[in-house]
N, C-alpha and C positions, 0 to 999 in steps of 0.2 A: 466687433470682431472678437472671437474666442480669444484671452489669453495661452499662449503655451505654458506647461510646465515641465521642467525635466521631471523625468522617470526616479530619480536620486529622492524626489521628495516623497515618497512612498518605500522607502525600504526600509526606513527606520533608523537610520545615521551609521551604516557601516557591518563588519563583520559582530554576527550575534558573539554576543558574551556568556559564560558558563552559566548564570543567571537564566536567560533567555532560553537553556534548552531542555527541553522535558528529561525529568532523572528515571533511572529503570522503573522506581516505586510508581511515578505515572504514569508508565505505559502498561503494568500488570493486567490491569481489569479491560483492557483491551482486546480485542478481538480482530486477528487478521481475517481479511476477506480472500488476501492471495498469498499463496506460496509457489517458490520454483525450488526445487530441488536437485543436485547436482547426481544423485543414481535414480534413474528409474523407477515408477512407485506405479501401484496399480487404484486405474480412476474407478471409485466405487460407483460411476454410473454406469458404463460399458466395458470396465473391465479390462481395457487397455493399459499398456505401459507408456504411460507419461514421464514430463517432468513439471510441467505449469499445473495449477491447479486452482480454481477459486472455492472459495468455503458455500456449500448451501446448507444451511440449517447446519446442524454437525458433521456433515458428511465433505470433504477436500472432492470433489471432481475436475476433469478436464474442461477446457475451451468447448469443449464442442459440447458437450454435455450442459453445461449452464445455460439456464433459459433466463434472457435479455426480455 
């Protein structure tokens, strides 16, 4: 029979430490895939005013616009 284990022994012993969390400098070269934006912005695929948006190539478009 499987042992159990608690879920506690995968989280890494508690609340992360200032250590453990990425500094601005590592997230620079990053690249969002999503943005929401709190005024209205027009989706460079259809031309609508949104506010969700996912990244294609350089272009921010809507849900509906992005092909899955």
């Amino acid at each position: 029979m499987a042992q159990h284990r608690s879920l506690d022994e995968f989280l890494g012993g508690g609340e992360p430490t200032e250590d453990e969390e990425p500094s601005v400098s590592e997230l620079d070269g990053l690249t969002r895939t999503y943005e929401w934006c709190a005024e209205p912005r027009t989706c460079t695929g259809c031309g609508e005013e949104r506010q969700q948006f996912w990244r294609v190539d350089d272009r921010l478009v809507c849900p509906g616009c992005k092909k899955w």
